[in-house]
PDB file of N, H, CA, C and O in Angstrom:
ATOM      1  N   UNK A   1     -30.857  29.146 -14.223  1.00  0.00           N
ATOM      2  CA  UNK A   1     -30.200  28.380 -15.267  1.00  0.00           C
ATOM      3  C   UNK A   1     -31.049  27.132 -15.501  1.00  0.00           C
ATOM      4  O   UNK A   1     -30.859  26.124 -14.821  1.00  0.00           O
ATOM      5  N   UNK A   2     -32.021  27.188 -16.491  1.00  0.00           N
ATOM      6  H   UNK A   2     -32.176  28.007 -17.043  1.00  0.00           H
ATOM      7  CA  UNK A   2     -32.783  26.201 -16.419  1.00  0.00           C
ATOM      8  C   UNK A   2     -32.266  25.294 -17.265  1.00  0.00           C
ATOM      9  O   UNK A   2     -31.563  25.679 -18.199  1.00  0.00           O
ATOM     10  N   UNK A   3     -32.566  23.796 -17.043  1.00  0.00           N
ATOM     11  H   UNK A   3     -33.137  23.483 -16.283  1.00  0.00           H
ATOM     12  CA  UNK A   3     -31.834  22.275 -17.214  1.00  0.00           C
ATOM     13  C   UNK A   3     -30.896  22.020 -17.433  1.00  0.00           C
ATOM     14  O   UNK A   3     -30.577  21.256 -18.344  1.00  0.00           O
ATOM     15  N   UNK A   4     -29.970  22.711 -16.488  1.00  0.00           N
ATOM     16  H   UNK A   4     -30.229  23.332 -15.748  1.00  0.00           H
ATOM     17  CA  UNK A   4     -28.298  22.981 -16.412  1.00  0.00           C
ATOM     18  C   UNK A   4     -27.982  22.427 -14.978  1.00  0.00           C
ATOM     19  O   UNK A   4     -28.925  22.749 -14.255  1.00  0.00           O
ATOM     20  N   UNK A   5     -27.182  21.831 -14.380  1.00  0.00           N
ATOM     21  H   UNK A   5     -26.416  21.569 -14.967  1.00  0.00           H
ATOM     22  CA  UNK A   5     -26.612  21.621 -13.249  1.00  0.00           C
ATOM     23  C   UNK A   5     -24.995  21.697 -12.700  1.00  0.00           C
ATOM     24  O   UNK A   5     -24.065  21.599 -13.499  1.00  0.00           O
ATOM     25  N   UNK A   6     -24.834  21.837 -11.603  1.00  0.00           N
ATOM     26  H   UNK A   6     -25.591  21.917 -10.953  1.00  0.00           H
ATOM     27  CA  UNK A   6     -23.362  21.817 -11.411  1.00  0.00           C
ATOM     28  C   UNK A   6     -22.929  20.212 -10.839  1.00  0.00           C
ATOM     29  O   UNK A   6     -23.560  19.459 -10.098  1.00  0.00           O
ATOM     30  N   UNK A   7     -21.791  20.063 -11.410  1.00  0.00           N
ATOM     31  H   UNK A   7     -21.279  20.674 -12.012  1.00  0.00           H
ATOM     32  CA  UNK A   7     -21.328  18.440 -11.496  1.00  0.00           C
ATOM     33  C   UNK A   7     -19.810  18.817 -10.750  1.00  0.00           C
ATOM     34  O   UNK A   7     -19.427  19.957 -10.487  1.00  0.00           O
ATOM     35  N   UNK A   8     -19.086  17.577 -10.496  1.00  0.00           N
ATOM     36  H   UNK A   8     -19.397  16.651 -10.710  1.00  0.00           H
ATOM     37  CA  UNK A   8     -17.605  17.883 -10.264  1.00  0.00           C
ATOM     38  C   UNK A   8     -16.845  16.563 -11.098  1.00  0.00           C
ATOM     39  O   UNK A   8     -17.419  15.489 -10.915  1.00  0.00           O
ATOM     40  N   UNK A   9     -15.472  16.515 -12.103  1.00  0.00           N
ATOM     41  H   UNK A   9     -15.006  17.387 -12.251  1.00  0.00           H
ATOM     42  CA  UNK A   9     -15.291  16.200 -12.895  1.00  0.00           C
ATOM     43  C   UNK A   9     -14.713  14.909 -12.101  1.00  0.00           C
ATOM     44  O   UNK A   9     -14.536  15.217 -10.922  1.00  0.00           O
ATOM     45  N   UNK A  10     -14.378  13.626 -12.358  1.00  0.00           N
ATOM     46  H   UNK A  10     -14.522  13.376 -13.315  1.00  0.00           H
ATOM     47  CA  UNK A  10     -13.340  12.521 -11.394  1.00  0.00           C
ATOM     48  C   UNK A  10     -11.777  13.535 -11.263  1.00  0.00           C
ATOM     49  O   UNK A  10     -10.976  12.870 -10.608  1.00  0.00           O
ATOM     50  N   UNK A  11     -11.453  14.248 -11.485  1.00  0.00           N
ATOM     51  H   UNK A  11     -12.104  14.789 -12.017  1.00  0.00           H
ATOM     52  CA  UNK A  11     -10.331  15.067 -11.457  1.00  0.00           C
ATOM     53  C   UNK A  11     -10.817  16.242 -10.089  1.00  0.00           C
ATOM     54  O   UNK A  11      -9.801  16.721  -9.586  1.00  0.00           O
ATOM     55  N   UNK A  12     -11.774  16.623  -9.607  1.00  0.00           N
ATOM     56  H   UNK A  12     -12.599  16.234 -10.015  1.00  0.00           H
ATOM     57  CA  UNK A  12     -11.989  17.361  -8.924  1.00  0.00           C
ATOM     58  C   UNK A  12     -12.531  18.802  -9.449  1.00  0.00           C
ATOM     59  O   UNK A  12     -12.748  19.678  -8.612  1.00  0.00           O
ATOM     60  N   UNK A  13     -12.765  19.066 -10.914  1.00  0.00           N
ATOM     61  H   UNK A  13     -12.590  18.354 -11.594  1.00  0.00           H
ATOM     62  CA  UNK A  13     -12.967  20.405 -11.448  1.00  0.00           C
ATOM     63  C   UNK A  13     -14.650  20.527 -11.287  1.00  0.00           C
ATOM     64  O   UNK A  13     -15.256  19.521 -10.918  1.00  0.00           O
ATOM     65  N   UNK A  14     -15.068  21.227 -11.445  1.00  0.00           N
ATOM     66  H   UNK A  14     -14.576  22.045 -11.745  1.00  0.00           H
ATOM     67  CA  UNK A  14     -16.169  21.822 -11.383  1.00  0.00           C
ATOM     68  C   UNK A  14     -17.052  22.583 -12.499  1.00  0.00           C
ATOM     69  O   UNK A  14     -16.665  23.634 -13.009  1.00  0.00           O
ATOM     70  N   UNK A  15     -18.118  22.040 -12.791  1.00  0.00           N
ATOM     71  H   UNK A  15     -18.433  21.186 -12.377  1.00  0.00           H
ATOM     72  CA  UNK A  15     -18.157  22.511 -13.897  1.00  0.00           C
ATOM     73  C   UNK A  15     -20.072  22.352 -13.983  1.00  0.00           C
ATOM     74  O   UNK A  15     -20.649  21.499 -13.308  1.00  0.00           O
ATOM     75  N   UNK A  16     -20.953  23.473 -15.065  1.00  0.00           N
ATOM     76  H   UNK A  16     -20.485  24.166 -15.613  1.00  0.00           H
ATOM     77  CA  UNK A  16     -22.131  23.219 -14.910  1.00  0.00           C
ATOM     78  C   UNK A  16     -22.175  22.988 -16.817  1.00  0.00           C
ATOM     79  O   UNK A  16     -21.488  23.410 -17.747  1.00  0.00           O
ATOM     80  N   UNK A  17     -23.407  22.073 -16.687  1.00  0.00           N
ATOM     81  H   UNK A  17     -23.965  21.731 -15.931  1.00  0.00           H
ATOM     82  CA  UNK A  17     -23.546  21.364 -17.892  1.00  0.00           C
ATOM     83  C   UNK A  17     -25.343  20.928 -17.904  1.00  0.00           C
ATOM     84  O   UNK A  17     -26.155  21.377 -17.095  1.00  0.00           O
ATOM     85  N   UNK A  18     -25.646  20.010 -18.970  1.00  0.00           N
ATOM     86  H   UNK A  18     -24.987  19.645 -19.627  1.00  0.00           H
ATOM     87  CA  UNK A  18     -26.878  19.710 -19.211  1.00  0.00           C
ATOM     88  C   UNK A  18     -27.359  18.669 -18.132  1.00  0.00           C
ATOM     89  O   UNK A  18     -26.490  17.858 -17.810  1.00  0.00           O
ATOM     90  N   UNK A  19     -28.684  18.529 -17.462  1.00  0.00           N
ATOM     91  H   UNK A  19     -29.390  19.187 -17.723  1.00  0.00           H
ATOM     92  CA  UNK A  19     -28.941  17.989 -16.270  1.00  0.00           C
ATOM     93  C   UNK A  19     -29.264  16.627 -16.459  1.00  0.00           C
ATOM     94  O   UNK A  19     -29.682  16.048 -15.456  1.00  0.00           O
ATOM     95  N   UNK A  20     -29.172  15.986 -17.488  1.00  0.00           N
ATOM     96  H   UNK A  20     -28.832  16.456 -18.302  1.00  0.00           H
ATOM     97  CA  UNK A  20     -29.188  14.929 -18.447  1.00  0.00           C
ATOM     98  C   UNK A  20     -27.988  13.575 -18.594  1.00  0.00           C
ATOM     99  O   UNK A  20     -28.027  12.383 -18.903  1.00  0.00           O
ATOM    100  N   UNK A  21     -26.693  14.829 -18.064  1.00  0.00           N
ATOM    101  H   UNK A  21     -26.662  15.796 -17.814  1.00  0.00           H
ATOM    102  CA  UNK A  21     -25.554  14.025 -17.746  1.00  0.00           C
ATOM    103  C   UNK A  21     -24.956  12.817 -17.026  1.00  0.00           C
ATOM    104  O   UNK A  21     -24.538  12.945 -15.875  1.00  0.00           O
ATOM    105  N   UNK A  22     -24.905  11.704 -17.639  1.00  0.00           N
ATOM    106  H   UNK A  22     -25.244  11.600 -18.574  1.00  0.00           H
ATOM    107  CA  UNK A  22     -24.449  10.353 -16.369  1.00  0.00           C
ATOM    108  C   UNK A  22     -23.303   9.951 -16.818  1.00  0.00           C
ATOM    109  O   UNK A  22     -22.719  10.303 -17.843  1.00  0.00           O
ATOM    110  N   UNK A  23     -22.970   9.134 -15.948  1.00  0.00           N
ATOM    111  H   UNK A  23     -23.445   8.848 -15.116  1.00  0.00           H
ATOM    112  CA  UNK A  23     -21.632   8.231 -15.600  1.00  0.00           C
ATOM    113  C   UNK A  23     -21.132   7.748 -16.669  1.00  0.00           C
ATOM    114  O   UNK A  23     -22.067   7.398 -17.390  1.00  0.00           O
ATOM    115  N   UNK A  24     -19.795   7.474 -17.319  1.00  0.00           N
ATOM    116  H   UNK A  24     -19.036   7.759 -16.733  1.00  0.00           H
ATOM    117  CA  UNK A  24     -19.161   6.921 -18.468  1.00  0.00           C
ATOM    118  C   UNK A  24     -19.327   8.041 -19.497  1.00  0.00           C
ATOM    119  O   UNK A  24     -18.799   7.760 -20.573  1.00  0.00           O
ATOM    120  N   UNK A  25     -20.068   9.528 -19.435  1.00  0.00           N
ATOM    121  H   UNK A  25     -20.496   9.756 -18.561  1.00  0.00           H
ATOM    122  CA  UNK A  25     -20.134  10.700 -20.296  1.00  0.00           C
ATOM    123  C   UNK A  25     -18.966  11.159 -20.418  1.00  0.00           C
ATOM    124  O   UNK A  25     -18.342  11.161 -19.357  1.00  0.00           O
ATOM    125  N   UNK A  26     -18.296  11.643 -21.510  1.00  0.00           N
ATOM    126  H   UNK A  26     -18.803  11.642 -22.372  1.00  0.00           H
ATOM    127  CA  UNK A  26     -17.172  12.045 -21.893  1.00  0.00           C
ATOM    128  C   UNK A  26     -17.337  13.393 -22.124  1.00  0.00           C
ATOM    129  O   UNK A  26     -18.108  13.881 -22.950  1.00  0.00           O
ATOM    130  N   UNK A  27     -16.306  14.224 -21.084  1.00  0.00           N
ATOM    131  H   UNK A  27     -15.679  13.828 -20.413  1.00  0.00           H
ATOM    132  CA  UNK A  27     -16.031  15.576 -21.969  1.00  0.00           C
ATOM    133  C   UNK A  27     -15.100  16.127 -22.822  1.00  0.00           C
ATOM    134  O   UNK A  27     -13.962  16.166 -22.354  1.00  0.00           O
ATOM    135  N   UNK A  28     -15.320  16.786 -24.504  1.00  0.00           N
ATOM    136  H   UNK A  28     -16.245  16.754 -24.884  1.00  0.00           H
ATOM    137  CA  UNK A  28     -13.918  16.573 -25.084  1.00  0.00           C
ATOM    138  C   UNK A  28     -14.008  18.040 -25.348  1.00  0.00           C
ATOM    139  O   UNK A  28     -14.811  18.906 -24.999  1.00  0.00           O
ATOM    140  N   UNK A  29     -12.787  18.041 -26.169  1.00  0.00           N
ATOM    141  H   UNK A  29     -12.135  17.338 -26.453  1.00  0.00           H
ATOM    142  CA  UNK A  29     -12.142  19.396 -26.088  1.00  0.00           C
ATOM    143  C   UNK A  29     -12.429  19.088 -28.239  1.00  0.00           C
ATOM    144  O   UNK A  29     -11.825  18.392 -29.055  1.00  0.00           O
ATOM    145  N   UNK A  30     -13.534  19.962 -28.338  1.00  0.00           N
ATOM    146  H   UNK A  30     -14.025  20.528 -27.675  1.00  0.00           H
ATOM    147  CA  UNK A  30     -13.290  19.755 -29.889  1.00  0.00           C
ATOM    148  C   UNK A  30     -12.744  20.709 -30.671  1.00  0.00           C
ATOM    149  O   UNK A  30     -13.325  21.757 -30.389  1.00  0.00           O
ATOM    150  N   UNK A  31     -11.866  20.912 -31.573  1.00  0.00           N
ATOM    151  H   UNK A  31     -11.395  20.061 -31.802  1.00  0.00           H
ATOM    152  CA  UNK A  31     -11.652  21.737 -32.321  1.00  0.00           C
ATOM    153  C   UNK A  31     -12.163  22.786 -33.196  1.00  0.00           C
ATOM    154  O   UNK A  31     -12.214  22.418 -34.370  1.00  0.00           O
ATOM    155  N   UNK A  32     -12.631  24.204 -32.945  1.00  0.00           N
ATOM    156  H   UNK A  32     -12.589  24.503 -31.992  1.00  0.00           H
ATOM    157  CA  UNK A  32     -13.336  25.011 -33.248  1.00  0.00           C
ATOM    158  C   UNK A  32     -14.281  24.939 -32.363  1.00  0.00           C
ATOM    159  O   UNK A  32     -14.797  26.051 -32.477  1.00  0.00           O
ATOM    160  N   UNK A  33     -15.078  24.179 -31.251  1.00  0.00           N
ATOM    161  H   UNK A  33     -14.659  23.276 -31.159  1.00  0.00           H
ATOM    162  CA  UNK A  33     -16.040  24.689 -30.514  1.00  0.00           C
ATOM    163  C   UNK A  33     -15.595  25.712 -29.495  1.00  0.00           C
ATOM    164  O   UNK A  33     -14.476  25.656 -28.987  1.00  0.00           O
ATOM    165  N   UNK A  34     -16.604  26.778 -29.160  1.00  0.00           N
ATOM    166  H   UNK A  34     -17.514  26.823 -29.573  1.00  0.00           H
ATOM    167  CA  UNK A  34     -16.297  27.304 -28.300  1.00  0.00           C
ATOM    168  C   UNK A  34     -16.441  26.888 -26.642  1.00  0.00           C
ATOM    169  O   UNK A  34     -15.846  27.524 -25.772  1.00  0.00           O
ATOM    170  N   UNK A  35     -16.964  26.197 -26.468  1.00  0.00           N
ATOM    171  H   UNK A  35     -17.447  25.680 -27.175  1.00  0.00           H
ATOM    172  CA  UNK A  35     -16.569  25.016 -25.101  1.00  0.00           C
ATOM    173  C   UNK A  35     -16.239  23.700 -25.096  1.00  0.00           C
ATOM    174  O   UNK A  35     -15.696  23.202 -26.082  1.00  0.00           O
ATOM    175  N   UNK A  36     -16.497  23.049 -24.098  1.00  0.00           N
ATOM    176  H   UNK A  36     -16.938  23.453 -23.297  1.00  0.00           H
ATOM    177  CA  UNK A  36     -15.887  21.585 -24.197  1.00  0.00           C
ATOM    178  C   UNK A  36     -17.516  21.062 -24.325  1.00  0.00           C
ATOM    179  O   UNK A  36     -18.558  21.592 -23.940  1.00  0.00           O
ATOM    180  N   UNK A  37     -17.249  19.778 -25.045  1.00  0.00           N
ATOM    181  H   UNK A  37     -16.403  19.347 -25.358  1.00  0.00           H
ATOM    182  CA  UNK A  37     -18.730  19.178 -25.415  1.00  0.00           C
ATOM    183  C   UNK A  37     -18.857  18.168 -24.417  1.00  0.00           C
ATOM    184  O   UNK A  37     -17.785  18.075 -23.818  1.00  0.00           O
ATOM    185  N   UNK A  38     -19.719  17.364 -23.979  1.00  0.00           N
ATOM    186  H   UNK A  38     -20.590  17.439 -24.465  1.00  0.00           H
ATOM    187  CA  UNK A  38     -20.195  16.275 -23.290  1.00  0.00           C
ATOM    188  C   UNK A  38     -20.899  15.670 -24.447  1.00  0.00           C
ATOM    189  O   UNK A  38     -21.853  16.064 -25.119  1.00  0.00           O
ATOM    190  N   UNK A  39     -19.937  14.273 -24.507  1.00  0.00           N
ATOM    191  H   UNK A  39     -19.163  13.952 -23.961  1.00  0.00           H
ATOM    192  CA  UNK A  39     -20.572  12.553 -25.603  1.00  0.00           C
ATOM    193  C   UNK A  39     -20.277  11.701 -25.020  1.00  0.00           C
ATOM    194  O   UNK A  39     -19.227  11.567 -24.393  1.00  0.00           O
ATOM    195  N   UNK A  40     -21.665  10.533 -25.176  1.00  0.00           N
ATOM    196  H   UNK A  40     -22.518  10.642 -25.685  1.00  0.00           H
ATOM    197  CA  UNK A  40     -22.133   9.890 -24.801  1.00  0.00           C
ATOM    198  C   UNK A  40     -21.498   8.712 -25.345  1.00  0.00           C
ATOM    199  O   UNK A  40     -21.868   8.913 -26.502  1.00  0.00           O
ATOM    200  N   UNK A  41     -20.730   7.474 -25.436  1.00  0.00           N
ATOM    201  H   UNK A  41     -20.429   7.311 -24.496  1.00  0.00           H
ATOM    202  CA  UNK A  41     -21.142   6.491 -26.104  1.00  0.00           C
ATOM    203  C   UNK A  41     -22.015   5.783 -26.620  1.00  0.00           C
ATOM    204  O   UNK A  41     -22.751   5.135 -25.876  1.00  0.00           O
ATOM    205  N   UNK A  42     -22.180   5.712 -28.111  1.00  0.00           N
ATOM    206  H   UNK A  42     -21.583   6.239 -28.716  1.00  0.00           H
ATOM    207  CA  UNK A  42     -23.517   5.256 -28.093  1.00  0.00           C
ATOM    208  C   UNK A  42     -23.145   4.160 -29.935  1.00  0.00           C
ATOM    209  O   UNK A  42     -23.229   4.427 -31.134  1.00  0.00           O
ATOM    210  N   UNK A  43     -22.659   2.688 -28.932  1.00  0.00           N
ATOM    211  H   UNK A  43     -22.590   2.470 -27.958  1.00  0.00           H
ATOM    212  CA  UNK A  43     -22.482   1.958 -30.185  1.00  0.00           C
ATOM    213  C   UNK A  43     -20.806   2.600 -30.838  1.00  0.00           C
ATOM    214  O   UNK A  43     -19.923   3.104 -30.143  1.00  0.00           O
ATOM    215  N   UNK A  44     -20.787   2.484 -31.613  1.00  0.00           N
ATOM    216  H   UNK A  44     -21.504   2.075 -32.177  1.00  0.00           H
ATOM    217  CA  UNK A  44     -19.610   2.889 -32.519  1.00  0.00           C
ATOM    218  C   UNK A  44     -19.220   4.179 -33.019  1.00  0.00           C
ATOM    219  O   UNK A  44     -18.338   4.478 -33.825  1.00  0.00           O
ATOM    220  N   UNK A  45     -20.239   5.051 -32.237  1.00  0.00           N
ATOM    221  H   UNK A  45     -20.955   4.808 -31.583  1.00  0.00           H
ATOM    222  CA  UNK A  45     -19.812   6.367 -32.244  1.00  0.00           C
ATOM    223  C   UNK A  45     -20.607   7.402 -31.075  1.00  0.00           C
ATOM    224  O   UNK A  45     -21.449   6.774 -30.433  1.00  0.00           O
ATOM    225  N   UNK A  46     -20.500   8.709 -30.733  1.00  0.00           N
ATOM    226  H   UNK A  46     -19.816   9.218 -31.255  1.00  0.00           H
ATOM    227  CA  UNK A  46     -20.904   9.286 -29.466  1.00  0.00           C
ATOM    228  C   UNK A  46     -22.210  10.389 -30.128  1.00  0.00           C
ATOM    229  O   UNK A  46     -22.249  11.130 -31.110  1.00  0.00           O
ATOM    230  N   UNK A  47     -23.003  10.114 -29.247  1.00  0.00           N
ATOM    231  H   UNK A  47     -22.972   9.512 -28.449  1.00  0.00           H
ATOM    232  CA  UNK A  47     -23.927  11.034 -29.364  1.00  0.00           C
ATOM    233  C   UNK A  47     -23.850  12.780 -28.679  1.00  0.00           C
ATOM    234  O   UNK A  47     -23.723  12.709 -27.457  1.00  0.00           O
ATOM    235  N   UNK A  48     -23.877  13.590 -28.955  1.00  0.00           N
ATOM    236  H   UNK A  48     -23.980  13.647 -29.948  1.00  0.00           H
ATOM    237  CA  UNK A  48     -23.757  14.940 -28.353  1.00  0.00           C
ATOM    238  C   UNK A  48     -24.943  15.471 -27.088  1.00  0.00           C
ATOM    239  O   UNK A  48     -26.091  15.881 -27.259  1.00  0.00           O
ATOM    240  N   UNK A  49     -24.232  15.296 -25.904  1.00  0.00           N
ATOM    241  H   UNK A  49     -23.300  14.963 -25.765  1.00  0.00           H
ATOM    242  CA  UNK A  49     -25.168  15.557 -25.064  1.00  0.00           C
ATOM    243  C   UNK A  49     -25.810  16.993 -24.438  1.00  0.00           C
ATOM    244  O   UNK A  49     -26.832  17.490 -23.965  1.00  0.00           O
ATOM    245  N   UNK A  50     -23.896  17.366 -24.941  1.00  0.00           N
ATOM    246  H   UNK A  50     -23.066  16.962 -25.325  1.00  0.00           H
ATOM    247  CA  UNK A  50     -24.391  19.291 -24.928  1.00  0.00           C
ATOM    248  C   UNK A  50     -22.824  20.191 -24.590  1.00  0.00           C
ATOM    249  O   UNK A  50     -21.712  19.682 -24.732  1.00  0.00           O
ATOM    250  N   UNK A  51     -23.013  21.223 -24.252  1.00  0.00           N
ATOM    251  H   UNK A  51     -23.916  21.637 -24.137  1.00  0.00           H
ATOM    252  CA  UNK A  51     -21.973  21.683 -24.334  1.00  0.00           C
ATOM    253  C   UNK A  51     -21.462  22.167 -22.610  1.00  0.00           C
ATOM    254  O   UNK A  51     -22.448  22.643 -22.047  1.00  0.00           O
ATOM    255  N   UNK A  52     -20.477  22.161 -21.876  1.00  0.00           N
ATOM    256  H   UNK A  52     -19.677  21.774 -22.334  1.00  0.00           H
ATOM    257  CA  UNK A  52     -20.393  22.427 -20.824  1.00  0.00           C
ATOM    258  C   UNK A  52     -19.036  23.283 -20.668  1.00  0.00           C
ATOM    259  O   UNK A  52     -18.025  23.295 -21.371  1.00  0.00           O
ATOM    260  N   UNK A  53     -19.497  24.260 -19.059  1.00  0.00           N
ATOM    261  H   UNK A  53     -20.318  24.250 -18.488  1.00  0.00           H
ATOM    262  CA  UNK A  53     -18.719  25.038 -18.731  1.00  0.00           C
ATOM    263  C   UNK A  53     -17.310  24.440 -17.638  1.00  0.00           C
ATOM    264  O   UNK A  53     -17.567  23.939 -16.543  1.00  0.00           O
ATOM    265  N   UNK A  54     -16.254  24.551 -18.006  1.00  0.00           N
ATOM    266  H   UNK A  54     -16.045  24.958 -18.895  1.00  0.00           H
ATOM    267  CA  UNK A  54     -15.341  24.008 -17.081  1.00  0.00           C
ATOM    268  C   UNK A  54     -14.650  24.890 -16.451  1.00  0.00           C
ATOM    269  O   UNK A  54     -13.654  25.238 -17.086  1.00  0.00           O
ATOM    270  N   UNK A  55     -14.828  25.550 -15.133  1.00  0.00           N
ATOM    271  H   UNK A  55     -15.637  25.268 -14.618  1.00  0.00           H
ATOM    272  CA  UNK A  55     -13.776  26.262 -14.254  1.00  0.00           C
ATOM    273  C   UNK A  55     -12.162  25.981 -14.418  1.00  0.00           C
ATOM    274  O   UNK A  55     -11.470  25.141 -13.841  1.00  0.00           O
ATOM    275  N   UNK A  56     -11.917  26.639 -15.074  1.00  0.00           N
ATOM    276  H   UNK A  56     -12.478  27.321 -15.543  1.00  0.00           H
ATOM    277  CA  UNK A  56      -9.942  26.450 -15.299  1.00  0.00           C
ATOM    278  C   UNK A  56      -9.648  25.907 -16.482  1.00  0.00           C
ATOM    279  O   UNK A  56      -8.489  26.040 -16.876  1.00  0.00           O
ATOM    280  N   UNK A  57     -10.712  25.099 -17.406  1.00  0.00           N
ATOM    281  H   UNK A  57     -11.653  24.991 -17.086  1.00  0.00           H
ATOM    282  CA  UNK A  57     -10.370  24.652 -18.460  1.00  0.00           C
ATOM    283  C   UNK A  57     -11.347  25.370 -20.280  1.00  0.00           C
ATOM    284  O   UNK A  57     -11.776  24.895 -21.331  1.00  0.00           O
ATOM    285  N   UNK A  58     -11.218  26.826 -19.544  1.00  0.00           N
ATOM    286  H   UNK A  58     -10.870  27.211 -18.689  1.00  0.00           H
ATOM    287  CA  UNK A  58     -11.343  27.573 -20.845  1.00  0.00           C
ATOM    288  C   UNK A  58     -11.002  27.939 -21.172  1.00  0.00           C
ATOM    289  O   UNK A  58      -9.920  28.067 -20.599  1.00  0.00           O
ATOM    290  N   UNK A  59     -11.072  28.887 -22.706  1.00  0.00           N
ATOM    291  H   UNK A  59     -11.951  28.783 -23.172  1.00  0.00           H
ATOM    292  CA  UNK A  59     -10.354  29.986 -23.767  1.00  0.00           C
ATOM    293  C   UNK A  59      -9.501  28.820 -23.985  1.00  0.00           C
ATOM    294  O   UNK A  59      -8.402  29.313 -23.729  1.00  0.00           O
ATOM    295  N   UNK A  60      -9.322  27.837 -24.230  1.00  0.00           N
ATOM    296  H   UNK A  60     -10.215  27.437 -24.438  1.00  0.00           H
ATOM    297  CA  UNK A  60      -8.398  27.208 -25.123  1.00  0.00           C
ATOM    298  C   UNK A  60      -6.715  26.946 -24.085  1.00  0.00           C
ATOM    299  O   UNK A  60      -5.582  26.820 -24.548  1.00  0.00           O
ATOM    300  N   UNK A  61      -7.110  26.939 -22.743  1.00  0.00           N
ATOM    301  H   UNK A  61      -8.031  27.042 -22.366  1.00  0.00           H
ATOM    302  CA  UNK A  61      -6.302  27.112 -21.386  1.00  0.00           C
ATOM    303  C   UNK A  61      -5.468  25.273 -21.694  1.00  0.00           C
ATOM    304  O   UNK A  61      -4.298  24.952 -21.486  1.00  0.00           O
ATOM    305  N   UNK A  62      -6.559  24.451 -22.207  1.00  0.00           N
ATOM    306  H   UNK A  62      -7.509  24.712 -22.377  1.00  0.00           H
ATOM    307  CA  UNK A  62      -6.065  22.707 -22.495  1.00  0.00           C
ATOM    308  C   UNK A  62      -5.247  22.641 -23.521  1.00  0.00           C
ATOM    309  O   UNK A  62      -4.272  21.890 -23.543  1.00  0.00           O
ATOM    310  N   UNK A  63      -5.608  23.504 -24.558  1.00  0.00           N
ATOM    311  H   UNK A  63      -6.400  24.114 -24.540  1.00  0.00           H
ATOM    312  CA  UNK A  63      -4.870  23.106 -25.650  1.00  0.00           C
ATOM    313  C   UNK A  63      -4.078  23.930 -26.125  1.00  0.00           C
ATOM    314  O   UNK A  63      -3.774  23.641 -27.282  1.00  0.00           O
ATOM    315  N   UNK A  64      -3.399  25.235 -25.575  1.00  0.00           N
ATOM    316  H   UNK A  64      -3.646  25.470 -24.635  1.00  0.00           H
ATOM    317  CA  UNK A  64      -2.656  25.904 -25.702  1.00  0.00           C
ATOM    318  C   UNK A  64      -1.176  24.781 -25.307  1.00  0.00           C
ATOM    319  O   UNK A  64      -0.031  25.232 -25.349  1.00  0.00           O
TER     320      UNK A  64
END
């Protein structure tokens, strides 16, 4: 899995994502994507850092 890593969420979940990822990164749940995204703050709006896999929080499992 190249420039992908496995992380664990402040909640305890587990999840692999872009290896690029730091502290204060937000993962959201966007509408129509097919995973959860990782954004960045950046100024007055978030930059897209990539898309990540969450153990227990897929197929729409959050927002059902």
């Amino acid at each position: 899995i190249s420039s992908r890593r496995f992380f664990r969420t402040n909640y305890g979940l587990v999840r692999i994502g872009p290896d690029n990822i730091k502290n204060g990164d937000l993962i959201s749940i966007v509408f129509g994507a097919d995973m959860p995204l990782i954004l960045r703050p950046f100024g007055k709006f978030h930059k897209l850092v990539g898309a990540t896999y969450i153990h227990g929080v897929m197929n729409g499992v959050v927002v059902d």
